[in-house]
C-alpha positions as CSV (number, residue, x, y, z in Angstrom):
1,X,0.0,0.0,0.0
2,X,1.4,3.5,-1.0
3,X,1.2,6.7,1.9
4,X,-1.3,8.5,-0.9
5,X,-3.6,5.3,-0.5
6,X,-3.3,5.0,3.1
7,X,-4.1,8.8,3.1
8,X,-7.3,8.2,2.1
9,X,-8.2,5.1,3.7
10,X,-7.7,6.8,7.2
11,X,-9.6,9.8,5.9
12,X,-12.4,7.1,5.1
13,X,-12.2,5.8,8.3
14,X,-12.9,9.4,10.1
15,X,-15.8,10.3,7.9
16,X,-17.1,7.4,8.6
17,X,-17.6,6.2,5.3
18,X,-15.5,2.7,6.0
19,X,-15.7,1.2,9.3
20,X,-12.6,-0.3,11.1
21,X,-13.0,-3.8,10.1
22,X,-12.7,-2.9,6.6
23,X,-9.8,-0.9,7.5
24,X,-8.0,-3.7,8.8
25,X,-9.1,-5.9,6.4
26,X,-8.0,-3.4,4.0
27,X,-4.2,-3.5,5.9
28,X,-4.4,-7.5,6.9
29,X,-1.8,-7.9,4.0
30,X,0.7,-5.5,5.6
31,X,3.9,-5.5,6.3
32,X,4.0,-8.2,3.6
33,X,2.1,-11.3,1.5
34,X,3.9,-15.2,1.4
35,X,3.2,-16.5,-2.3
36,X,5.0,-19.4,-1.5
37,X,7.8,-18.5,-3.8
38,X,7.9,-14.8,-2.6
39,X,7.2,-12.7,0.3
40,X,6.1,-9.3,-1.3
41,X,6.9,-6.4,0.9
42,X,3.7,-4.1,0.5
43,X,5.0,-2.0,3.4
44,X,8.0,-0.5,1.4
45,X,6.3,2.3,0.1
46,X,5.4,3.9,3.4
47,X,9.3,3.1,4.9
48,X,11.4,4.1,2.0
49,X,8.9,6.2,-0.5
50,X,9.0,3.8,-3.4
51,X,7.2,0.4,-4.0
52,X,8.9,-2.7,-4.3
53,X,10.8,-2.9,-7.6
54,X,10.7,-6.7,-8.9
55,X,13.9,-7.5,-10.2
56,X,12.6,-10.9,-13.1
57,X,15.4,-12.4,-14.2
58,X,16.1,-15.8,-13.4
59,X,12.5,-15.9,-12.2
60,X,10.1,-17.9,-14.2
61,X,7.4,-16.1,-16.6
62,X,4.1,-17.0,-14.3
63,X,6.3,-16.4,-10.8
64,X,6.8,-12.6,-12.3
65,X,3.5,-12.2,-13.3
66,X,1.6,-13.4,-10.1
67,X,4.0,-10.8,-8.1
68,X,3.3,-8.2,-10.4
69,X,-0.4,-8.5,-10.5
70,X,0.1,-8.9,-6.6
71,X,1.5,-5.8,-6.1
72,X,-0.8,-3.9,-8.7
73,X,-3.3,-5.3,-6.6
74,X,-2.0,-2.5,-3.8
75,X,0.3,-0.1,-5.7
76,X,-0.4,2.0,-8.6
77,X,2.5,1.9,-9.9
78,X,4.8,-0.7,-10.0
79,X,7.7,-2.0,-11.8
80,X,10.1,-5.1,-13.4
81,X,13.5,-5.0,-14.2
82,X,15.4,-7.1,-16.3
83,X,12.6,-8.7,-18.3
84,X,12.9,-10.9,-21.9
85,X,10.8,-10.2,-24.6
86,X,9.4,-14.0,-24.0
87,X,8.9,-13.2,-20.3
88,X,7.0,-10.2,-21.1
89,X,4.5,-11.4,-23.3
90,X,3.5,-13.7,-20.4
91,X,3.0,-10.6,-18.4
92,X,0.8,-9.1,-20.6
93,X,-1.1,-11.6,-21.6
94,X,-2.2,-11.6,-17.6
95,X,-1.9,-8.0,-16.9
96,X,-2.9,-6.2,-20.3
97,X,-2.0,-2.7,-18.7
98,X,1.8,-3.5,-18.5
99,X,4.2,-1.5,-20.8
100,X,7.8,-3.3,-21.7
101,X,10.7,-1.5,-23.0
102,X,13.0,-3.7,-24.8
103,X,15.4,-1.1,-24.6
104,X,15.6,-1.2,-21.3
105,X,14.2,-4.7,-20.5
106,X,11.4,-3.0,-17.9
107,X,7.7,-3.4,-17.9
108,X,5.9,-0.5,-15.8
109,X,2.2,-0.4,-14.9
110,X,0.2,3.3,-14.0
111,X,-3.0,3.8,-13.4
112,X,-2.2,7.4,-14.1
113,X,0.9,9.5,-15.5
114,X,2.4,11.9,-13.1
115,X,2.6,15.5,-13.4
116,X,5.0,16.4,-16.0
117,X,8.5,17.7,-14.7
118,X,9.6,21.3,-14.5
119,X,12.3,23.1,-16.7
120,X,13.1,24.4,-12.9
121,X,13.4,20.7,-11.5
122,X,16.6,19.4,-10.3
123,X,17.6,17.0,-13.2
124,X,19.9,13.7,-13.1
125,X,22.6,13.9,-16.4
126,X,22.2,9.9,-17.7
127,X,25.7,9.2,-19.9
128,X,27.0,6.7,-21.7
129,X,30.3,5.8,-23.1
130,X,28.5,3.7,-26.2
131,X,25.6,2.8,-28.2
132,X,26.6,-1.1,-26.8
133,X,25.6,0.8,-23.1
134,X,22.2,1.9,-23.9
135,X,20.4,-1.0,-22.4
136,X,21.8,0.3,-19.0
137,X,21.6,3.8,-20.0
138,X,18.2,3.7,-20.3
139,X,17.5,1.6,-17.4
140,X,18.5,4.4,-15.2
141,X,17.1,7.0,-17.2
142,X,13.7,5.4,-16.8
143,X,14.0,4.3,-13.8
144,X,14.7,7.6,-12.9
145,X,11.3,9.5,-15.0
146,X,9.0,6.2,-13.9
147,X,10.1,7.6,-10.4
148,X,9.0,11.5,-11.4
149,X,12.6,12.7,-11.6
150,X,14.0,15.4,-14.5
151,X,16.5,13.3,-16.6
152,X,19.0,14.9,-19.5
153,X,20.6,12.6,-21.6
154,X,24.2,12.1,-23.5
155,X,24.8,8.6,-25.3
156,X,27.8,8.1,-27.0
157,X,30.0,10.5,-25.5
158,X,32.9,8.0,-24.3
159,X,36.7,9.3,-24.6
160,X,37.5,7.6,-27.9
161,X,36.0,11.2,-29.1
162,X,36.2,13.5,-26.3
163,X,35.1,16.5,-28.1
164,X,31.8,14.6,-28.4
165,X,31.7,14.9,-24.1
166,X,32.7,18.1,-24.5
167,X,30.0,19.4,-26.5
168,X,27.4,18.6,-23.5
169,X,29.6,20.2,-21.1
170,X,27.1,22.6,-20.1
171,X,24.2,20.2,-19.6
172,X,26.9,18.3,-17.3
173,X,27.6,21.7,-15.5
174,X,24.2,22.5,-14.5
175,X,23.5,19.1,-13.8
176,X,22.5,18.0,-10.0
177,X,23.6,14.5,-10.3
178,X,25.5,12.3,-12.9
179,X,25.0,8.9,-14.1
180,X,28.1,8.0,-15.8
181,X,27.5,4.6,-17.8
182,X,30.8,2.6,-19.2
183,X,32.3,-0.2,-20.5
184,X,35.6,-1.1,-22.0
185,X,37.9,0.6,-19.5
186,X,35.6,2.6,-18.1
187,X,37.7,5.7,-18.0
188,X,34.6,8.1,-19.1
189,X,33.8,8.0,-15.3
190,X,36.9,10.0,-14.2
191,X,36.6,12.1,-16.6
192,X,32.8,13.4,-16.1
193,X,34.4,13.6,-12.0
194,X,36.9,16.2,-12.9
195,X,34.7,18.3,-14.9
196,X,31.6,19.0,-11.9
197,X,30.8,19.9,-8.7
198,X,27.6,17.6,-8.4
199,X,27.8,14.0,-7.5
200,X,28.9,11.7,-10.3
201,X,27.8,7.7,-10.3
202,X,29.4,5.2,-12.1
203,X,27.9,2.5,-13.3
204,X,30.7,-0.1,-15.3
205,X,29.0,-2.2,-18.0
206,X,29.8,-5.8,-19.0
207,X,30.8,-4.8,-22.4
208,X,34.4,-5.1,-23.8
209,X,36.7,-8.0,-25.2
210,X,38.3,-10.3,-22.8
211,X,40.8,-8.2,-20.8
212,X,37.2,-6.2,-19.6
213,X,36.4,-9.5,-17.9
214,X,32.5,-8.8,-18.4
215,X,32.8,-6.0,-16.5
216,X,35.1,-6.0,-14.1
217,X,38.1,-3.9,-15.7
218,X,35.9,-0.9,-15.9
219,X,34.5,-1.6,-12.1
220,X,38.0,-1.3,-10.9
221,X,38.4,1.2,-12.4
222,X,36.2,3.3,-11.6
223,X,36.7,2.6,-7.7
224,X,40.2,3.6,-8.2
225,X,39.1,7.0,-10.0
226,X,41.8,9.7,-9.0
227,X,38.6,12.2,-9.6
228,X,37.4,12.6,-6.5
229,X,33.3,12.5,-5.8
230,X,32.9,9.1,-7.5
231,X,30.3,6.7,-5.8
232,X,29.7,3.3,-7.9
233,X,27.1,0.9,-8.3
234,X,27.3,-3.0,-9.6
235,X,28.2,-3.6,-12.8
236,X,25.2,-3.0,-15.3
237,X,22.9,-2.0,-12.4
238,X,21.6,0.9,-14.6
239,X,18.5,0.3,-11.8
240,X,20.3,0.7,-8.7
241,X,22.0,4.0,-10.3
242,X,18.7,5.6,-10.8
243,X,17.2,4.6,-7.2
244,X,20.0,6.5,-5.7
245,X,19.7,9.5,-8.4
246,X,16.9,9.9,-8.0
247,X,16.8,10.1,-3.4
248,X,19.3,12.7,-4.0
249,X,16.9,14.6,-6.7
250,X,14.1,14.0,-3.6
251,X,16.0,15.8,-1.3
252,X,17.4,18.7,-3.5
253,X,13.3,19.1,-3.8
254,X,12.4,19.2,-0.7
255,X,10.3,22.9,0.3
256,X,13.5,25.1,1.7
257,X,16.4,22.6,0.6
């Protein structure tokens, strides 16, 4: 259950319009709901601010679909990561309101669109080294707008052709947060960290021939950054990048922050 439907349950409750039985039936579920499989926190949303995210892979197509449908049961809005294109025809076919990204490999479901963002709004910078780092880029990125945050973006901006950076140097400027999004060696991270004054996290990508080792060469990387202000996340957790983005975007819009 969400704080916004909470709200109006206990408003409910003191106009008298629902009585407290079906208040508590209404919150039985809470602080979570044993599928067997899973145990769906539906109390997230009123600790942290943001529902349960359900992270598919590796989970079968009719495991991901019964928590989904679960949680849409409570929420309205919810989201998968890291979903197939086989996986998400499953999820349709029992939820017909999902949307999938193949892009990004998430399926969201909203029972309404938020208010659109402000030219005035903190924004999150989402970069990428590559095209090959889109799939991550863009997990972030909408991670980050399914949240309601302001998101710029720069793909293909990696320091094979650093005038290509350079050209977006002002977006990066006025930028309150960076997501810097790399493969290879990973070295587009440092560079982004000695350019700005905001927060910069790097997110290294499995992409690269062997040396990379799926990852792992631009993940060192990265934590080794000589740039200071450098936080990192997992490699390819484009997801994980935007969650943090985007509490640091909440707090920057906070009344008197």
């Amino acid at each position: 259950m969400d704080p916004e439907k909470l709200r109006l349950l206990l408003a409910d409750v003191q106009a008298g319009s629902v009585d407290i039985e079906q208040a508590m039936e209404s919150l039985r579920m809470l602080p979570y709901e044993d599928l067997g499989f899973a145990r769906i926190d539906l109390h997230r949303a009123l600790r942290t601010g943001l529902p349960e995210v359900v992270f598919c892979q590796s989970k079968s197509p009719e495991q991901t679909a019964a928590i989904l449908e679960r949680l849409w049961q409570h929420h309205d809005r919810v989201m998968g990561t890291r979903v197939s294109a086989e996986m998400a025809v499953e999820i349709q076919a029992r939820l017909p309101q999902a949307h999938y990204d193949s892009v990004s490999r998430l399926v969201t479901l909203q029972r309404q669109e938020l208010p659109p963002v402000s030219p005035s709004q903190p924004y999150a910078a989402v970069i990428c080294a590559g095209s090959s780092d889109l799939p991550v880029a863009e997990e972030a990125a909408q991670t980050l707008e399914f949240f309601g945050s302001r998101v710029q973006r720069a793909y293909d901006v990696g320091v094979a052709g650093l005038h290509r950076l350079l050209d977006k140097h002002q977006m990066l400027l006025e930028a309150d947060v960076i997501i810097s999004i790399a493969g290879m060696e990973g070295a587009l991270t440092s560079v982004v960290a000695g350019l700005v004054s905001c927060p910069v996290i790097g997110v290294p990508t499995s992409i690269g021939y062997g040396a990379s080792f799926n990852g792992l060469a631009a993940l060192l990387a990265m934590l080794s950054s000589c740039a200071p202000g450098v936080a990192v996340v997992n490699i390819d957790n484009g997801f994980g990048a935007g969650q943090v983005a985007h509490a640091i975007l909440s707090r920057l819009s906070r009344p008197g922050v």
